[in-house]
C-alpha distance (Angstrom), angle and dihedral (degrees) to the residues before:
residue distance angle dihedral
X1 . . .
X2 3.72 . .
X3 4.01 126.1 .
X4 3.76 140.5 52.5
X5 3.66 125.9 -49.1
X6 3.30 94.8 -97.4
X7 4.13 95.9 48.9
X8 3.73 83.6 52.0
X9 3.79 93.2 41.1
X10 4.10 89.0 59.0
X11 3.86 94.7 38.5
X12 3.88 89.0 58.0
X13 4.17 89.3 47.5
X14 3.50 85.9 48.4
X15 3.29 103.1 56.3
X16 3.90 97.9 34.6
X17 3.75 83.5 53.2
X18 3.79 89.6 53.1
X19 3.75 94.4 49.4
X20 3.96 94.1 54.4
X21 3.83 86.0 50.9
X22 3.52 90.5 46.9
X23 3.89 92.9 52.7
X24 3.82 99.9 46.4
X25 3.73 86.6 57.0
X26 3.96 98.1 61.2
X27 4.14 90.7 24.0
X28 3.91 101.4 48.1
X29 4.24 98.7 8.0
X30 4.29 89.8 172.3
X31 3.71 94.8 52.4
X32 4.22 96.6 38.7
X33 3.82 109.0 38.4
X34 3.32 128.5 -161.5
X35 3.62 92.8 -103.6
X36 4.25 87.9 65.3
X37 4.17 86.4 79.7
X38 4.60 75.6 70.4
X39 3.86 85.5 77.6
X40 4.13 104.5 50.0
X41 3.72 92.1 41.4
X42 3.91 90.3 50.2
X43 3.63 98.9 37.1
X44 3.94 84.2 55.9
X45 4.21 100.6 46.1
X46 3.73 74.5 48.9
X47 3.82 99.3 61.0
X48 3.66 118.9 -4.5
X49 3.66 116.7 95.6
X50 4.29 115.7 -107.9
X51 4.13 94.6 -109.6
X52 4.03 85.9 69.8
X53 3.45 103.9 27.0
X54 3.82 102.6 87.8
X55 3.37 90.4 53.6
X56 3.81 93.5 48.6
X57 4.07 88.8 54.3
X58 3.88 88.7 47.8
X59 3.55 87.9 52.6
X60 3.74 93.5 56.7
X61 3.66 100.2 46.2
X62 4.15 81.5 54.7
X63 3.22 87.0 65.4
X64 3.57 107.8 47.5
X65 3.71 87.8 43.0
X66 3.27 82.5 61.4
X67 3.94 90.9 46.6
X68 3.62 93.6 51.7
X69 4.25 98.6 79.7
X70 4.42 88.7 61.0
X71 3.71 81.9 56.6
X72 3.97 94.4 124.4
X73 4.06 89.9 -147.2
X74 3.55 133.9 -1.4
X75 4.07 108.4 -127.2
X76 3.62 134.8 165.4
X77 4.06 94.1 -90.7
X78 3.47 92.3 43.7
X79 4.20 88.3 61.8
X80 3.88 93.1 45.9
X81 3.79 89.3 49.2
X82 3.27 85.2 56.0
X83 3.39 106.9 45.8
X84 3.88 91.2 43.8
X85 3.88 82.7 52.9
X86 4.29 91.7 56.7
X87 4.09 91.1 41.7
X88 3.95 85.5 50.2
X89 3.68 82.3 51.1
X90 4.00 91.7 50.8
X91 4.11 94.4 44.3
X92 3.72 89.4 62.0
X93 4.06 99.4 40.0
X94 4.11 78.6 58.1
X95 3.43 88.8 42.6
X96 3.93 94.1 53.6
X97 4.10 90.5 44.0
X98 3.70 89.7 54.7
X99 4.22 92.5 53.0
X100 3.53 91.0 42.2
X101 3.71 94.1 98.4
X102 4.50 84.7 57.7
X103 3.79 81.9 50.3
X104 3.63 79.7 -156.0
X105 4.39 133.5 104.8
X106 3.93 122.2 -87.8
X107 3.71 89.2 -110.9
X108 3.68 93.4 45.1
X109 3.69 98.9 53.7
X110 3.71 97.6 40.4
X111 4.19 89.9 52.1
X112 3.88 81.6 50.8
X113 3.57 107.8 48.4
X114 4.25 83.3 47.6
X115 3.97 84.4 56.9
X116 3.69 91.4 43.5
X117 4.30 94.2 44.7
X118 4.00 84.6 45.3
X119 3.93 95.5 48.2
X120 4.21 93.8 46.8
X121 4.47 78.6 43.0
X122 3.31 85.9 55.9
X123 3.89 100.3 61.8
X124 4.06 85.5 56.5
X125 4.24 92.4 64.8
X126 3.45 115.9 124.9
X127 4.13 111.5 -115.3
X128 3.85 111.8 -128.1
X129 4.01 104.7 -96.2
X130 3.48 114.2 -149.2
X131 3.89 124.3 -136.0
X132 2.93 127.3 -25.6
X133 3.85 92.4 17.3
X134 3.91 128.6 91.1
X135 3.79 132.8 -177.1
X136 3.59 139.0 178.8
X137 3.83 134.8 162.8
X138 3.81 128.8 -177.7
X139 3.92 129.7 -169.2
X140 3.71 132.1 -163.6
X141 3.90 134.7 -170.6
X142 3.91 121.3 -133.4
X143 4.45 77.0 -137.1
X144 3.51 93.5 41.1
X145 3.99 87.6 -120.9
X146 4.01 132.6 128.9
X147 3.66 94.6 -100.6
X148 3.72 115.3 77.4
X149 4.32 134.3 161.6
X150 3.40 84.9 -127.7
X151 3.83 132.8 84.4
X152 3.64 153.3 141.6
X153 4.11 131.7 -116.7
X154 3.70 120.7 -157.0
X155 3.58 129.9 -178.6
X156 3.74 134.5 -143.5
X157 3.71 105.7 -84.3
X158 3.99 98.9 -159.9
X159 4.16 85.3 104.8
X160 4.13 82.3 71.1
X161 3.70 85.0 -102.7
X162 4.38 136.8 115.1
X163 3.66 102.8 -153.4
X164 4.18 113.6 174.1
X165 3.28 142.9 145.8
X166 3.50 146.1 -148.2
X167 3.75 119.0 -140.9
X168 3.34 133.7 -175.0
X169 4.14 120.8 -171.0
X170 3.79 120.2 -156.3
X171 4.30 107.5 -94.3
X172 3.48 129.8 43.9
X173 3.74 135.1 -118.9
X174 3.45 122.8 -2.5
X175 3.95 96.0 -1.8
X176 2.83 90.2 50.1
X177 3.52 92.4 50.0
X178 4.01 99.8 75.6
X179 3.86 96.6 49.5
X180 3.83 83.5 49.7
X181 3.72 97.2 54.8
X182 3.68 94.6 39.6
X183 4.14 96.7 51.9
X184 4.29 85.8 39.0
X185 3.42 91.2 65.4
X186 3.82 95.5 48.1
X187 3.80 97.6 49.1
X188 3.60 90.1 43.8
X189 3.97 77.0 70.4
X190 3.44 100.3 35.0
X191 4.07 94.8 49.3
X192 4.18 90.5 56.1
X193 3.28 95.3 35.4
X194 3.80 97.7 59.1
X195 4.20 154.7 41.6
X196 3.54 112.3 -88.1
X197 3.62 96.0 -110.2
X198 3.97 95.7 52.1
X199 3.52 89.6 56.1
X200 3.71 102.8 90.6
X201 3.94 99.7 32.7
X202 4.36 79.7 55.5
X203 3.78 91.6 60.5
X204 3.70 95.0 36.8
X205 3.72 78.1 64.4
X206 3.39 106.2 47.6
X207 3.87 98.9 49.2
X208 3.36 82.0 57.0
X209 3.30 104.6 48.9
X210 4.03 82.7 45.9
X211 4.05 102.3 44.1
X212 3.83 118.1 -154.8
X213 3.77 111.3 -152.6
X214 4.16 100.3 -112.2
X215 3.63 86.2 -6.8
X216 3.75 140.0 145.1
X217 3.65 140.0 129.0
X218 4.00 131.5 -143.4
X219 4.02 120.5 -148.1
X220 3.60 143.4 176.5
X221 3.68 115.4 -151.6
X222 4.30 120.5 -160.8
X223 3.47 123.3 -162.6
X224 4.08 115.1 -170.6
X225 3.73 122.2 -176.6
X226 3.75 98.1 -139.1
X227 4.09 92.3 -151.6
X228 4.02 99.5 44.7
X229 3.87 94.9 26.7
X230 3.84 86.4 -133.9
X231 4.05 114.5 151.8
X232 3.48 137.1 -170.6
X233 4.13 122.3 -164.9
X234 3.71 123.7 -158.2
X235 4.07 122.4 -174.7
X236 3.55 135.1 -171.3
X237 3.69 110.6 -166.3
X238 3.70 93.4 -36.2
X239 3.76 136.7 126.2
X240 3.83 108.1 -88.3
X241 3.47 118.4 -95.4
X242 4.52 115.2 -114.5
X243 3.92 121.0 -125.1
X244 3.94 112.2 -164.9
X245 3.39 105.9 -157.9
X246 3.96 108.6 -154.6
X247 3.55 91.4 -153.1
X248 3.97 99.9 61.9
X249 3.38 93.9 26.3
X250 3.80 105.3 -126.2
X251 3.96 145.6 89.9
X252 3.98 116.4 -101.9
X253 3.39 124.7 -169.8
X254 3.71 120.2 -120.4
X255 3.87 111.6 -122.0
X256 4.34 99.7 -141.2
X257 3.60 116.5 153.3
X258 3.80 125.8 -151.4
X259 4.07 135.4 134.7
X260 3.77 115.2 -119.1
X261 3.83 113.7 -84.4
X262 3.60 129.9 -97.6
X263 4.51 91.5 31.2
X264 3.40 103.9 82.2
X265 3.99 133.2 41.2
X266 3.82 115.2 -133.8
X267 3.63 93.4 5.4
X268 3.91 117.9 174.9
X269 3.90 120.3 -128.3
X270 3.78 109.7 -156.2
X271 3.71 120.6 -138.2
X272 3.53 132.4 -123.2
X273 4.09 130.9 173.0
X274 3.57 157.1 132.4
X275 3.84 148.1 172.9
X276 3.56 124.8 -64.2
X277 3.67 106.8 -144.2
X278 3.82 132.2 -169.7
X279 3.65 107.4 -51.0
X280 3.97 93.0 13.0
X281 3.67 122.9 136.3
X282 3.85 142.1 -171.6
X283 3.53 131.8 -153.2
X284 3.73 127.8 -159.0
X285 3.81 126.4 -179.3
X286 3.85 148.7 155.0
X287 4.05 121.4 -106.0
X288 4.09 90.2 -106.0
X289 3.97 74.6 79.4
X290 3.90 100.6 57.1
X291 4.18 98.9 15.7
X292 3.80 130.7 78.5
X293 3.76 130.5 156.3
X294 4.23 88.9 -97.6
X295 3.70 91.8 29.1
X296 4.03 119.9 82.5
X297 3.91 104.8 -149.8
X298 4.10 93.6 -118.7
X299 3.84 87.3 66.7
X300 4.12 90.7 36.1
X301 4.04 84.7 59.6
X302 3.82 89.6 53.9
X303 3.40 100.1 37.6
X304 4.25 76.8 54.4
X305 3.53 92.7 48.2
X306 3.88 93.0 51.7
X307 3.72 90.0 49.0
X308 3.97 98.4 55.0
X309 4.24 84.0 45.7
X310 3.54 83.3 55.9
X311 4.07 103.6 49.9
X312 3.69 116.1 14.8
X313 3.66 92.5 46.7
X314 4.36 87.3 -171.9
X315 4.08 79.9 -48.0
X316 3.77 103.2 112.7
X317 3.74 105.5 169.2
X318 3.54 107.2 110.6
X319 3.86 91.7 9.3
X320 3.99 102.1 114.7
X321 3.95 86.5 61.2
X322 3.80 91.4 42.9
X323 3.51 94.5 60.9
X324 3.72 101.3 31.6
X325 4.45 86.6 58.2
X326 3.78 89.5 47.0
X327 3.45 110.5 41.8
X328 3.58 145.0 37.8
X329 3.97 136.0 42.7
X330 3.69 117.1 -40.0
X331 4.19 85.1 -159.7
X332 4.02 87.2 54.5
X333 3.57 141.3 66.1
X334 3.58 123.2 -101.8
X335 3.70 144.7 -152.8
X336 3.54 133.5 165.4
X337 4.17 134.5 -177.8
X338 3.56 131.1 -176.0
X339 3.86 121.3 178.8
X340 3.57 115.8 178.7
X341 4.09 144.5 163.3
X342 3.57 132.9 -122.3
């Protein structure tokens, strides 16, 4: 018998467990129904790896073939209960065949993709700012689940500088979700690793040096020099990024140029910036912000723009969340980042 200890260990309970099921059925049929063979077969699509699984679910319906004879009368019910039992049976033989390629159990491969979703999550956190600088970013699912096509990228800030993006791969949800956690990890590399302004060429390359089928991702990347409060914004294919200027009193978009990543080799992402001065903010975002089915994304951006006029009012605690709960497509992912300075 192949495996670890423990694989082996669980097998054997399995199976034991199965057997005792399997003999109350034909030794005491009206206190262990039929039905009871429901909770080995589940318990093992649950946690036995796909190599022995098939046999496992084989095993069971041995035994409640052998079950069926103390039956004390054959009726209608009794032959859908059975035949409900044998396509249960079937649904997790498929299910097994499709995990094979893990190698792993149901429970065991969902537990680790969370991990893995909450590891490539966790190079999106926000560092701690100190005075006068503030950040907060908020993301939401169109399925309300963990895995999302949108994310963010931060850098190490011990240079004296916040550099993050905002991505945004093509999909939504949970197919979205794979690409996502596959191009996370490699621009949480990339976004460390080099200048601001190399960034975005760097993943241009890598998608496509690492095609997607119908794939391609947009992104606006922000680089503030903590001490100066000077900025510079780079898109590719993305909504432009908002500067509220404290002094005029309004939001202006920032006019950065740049095709979507992953189309076009050598592509050239034009540069816009700035200084953020006291009482200065910036706003970054994905298009399930600004874009609806009825609602092109110009209008989306004001209708944005209107909306942070509204409720931060140059009070930005709090105002990432505000705006993600508010506005935006409920059938869309959506991200949202404001950085701003005291």
């Amino acid at each position: 018998m192949g495996g670890s200890e423990p694989e082996r260990l669980v097998l054997v309970s399995m199976f034991v467990f199965a057997t005792l099921v399997g003999a109350a059925m034909v030794a005491a049929p009206e206190w262990a129904p039929i039905t009871a063979i429901i909770l080995p077969m589940v318990m093992g699509g649950l946690f036995l790896p796909p190599r022995p699984l098939p046999w496992f679910i084989v095993y069971n319906l041995v035994l409640l073939t052998l079950a069926l004879p103390k039956l004390p009368t054959l009726t209608t019910r009794s032959v859908v209960s059975i035949a409900v039992l044998f396509l249960l049976a079937f649904i997790i033989m498929v299910a097994s065949f499709r995990r094979s390629r893990l190698g792993i159990a149901g429970s065991m491969g969902e537990s680790m993709l969370a991990d893995l979703s909450d590891r490539i999550q966790g190079q999106g956190v926000l560092p701690a700012l100190s005075e006068p600088w503030h950040a907060e970013s908020v993301i939401r699912s169109a399925g309300g689940t963990r895995f999302s096509g949108d994310f963010f990228v931060v850098g190490d800030i011990g240079s004296g500088r916040l550099d993050v993006s905002v991505v945004d791969v093509s999909g939504k949800g949970d197919r979205a979700g794979t690409r996502a956690l596959l191009l996370a990890g490699a621009m949480g590399g990339l976004v460390t690793a080099l200048e601001p302004r190399a960034f975005l060429p760097a993943t241009n390359a890598y998608l496509l040096n690492h095609p997607w089928q119908d794939g391609f991702a947009t992104a606006v990347h922000l680089s503030v020099d903590l001490a100066s409060g000077a900025f510079a914004v780079w898109t590719a294919g993305h909504p432009p990024a908002l500067h509220w200027r404290a002094g005029a009193g309004r939001w202006t978009p920032l006019q950065s140029e740049g095709p979507m990543l992953g189309l076009i080799p050598d592509a050239e992402f034009h540069e816009a910036g700035g200084v953020l001065r006291s009482g200065d903010a910036l706003m970054l975002y994905t298009d399930g912000m600004v874009e609806t089915r009825t609602t092109d994304i110009g209008i989306g951006i004001d209708r944005l723009i209107g909306q942070a006029d509204r409720q931060l009012r140059s009070n930005f605690s709090g105002g990432a969340k505000t705006l993600v709960d508010s506005i935006g497509s409920r059938s869309d992912d959506r991200a949202l980042l404001l950085v701003w300075r005291d």
